[in-house]
N, C-alpha and C positions, 0 to 999 in steps of 0.2 A: 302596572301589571308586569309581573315575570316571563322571562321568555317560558318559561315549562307551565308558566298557569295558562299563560294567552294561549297556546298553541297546542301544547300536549307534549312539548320536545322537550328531552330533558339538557340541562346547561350544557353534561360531557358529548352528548350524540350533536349538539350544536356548534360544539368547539371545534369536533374533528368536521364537522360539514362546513365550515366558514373558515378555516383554517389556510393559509395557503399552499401549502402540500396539496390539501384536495383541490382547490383553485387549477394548481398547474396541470394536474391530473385531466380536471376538463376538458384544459386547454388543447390539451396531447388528446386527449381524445376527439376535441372538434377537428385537429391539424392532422390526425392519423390518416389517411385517407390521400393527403396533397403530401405528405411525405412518402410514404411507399409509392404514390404516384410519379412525384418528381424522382426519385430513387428509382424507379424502375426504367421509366423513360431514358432517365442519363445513362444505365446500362445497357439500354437497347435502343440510341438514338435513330437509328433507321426503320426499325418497329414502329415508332414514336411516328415518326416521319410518315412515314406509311399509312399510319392512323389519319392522321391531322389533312392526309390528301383525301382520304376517301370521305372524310365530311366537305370535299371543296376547299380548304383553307388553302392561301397560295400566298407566297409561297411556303411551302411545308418547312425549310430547315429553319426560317429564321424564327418561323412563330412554334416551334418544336422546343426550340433554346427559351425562346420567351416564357415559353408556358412552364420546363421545369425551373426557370429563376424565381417565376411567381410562384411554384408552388414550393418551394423547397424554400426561398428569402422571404414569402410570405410566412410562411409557417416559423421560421426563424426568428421573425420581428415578435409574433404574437406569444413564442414560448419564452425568448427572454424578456418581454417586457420592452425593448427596446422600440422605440417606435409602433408599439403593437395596435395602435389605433389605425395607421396607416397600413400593415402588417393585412388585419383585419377584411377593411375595405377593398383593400388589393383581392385578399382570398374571394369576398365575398363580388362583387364585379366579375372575378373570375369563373365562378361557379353558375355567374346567373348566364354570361355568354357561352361555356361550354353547355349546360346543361340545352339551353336552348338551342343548339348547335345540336347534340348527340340525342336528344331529347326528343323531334317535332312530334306530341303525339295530336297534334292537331291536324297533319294531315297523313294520318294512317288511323287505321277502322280496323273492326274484332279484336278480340284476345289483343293484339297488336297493340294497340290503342288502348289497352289499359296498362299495359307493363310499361311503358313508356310514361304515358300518363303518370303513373304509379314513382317512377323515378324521378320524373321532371319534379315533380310535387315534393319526395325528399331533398333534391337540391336546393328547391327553394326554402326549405326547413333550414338549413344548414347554410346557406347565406345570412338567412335572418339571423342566425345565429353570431354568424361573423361579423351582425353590423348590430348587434348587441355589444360583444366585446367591444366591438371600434363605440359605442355609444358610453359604454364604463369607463373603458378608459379616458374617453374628452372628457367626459362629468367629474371624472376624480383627480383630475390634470386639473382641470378648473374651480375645483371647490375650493374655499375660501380656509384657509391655512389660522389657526387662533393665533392669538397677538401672544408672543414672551414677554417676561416682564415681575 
């Protein structure tokens, strides 16, 4: 079976969808988020600071620093390719503790409780997300390379 018989897709709209151009393009769009993040934070480290107190986190500078290294060298790892499995899992651990952090909508009610709800539930989109990446990349790291010859 041909790719445009199986499916309906024609070979060129397949080309450019599986292409790596658009690959990275994903990427930058899953990492969009944790780099204007980490990019803002480093320009307004006592904002940041500020932040990270009112959800209880203590102390606030050193996990202010930690938080734009993960997001800014996570996101790093996953757009060059370097380490991007590790990159990945970084981001995505990171997402499920903040979100859970910024997130509780388990203990608030009304309208409250659903936007919350509502967010938490996209963070965890977007982990899974990042432990897909980190899943392709170990799978494709470890598939078995043809014999030359």
């Amino acid at each position: 079976m041909s790719v445009s018989g199986a499916t309906g897709r024609t070979p060129r709209i397949w080309g450019i969808l599986t292409s790596p151009a658009a690959r990275w393009v994903a990427l930058l769009a899953l990492c969009a988020a944790y780099l204007q993040g980490g990019f803002d934070k480093a320009m307004d480290f006592a904002g940041a600071e500020a932040e990270l107190a009112r959800f209880g986190v203590t102390p606030a500078g050193p996990f202010t620093a930690l938080t734009i290294a993960v997001e800014l060298g996570g996101s790093f790892l996953v757009l060059s390719g370097l380490y991007r499995w590790f990159g990945a899992l970084a981001l995505a651990g990171f997402t499920l503790f903040a979100s859970t952090l910024a997130n509780p909508f388990w203990a608030v009610s009304g309208p409250e409780r659903i936007a919350s709800e509502n967010a938490f539930l996209e963070h965890i989109g977007l982990a899974g997300g990042f432990l897909l990446v980190a899943w392709h990349d170990w799978a494709a790291a470890r598939a078995p390379t043809p014999a030359r010859g």
